[in-house]
C-alpha positions as CSV (number, residue, x, y, z in Angstrom):
1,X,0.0,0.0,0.0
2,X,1.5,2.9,-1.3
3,X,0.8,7.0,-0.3
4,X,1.4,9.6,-2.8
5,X,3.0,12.5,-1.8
6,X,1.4,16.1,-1.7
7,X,2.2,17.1,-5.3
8,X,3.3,20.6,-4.3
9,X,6.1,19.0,-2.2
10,X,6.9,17.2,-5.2
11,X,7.3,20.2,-7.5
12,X,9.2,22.2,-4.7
13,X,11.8,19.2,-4.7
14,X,12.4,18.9,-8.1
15,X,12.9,22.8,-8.8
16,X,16.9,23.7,-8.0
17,X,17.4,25.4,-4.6
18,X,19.2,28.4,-4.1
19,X,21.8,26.6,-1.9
20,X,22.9,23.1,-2.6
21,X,22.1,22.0,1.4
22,X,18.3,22.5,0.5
23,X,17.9,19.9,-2.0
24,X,17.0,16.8,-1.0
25,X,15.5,12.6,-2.6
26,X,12.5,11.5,-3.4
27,X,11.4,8.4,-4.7
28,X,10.2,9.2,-8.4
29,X,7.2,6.9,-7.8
30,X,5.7,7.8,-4.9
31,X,7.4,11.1,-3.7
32,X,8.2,9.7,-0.7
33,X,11.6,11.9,1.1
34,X,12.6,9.6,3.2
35,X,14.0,5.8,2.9
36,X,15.8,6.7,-0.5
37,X,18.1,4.3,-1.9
38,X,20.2,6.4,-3.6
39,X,22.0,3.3,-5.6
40,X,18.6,2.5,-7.3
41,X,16.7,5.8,-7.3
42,X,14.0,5.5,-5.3
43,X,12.7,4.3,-1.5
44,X,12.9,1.1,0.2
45,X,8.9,0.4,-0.3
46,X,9.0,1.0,-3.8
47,X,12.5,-1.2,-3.8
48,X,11.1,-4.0,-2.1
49,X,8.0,-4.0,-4.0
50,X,9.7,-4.0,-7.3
51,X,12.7,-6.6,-6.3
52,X,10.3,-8.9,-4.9
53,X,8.4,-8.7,-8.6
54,X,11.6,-9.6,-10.0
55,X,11.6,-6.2,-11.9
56,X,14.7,-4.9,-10.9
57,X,18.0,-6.7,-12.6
58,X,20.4,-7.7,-10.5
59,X,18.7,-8.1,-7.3
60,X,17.2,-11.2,-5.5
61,X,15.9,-12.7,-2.0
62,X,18.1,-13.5,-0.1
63,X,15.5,-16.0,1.4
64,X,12.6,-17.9,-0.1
């Protein structure tokens, strides 16, 4: 179960900050900030729901 993030946070992340410090991830799916794995783009729910698909190469369980 997934939440969407409020879309004007989401447009206030993407736009480019005055100062570097203020920018910040979010998961390009569901906007979520925090939980980013920054090695594949996006946050741990979306991760685990996608890895556990089989939908993202290179990863698998590490149990059955």
């Amino acid at each position: 179960r997934f939440f969407m993030a409020k879309k004007s946070l989401i447009v206030k992340a993407n736009k480019k900050q005055k100062f570097k410090v203020r920018e910040y991830n979010r998961c390009p799916i569901t906007g979520r900030p925090r939980g980013f794995i920054r090695r594949f783009g996006m946050s741990r729910n979306t991760f685990r729901k996608l890895a556990s698909a089989g939908l993202i190469p290179g990863v698998k369980k590490a149990s059955l």
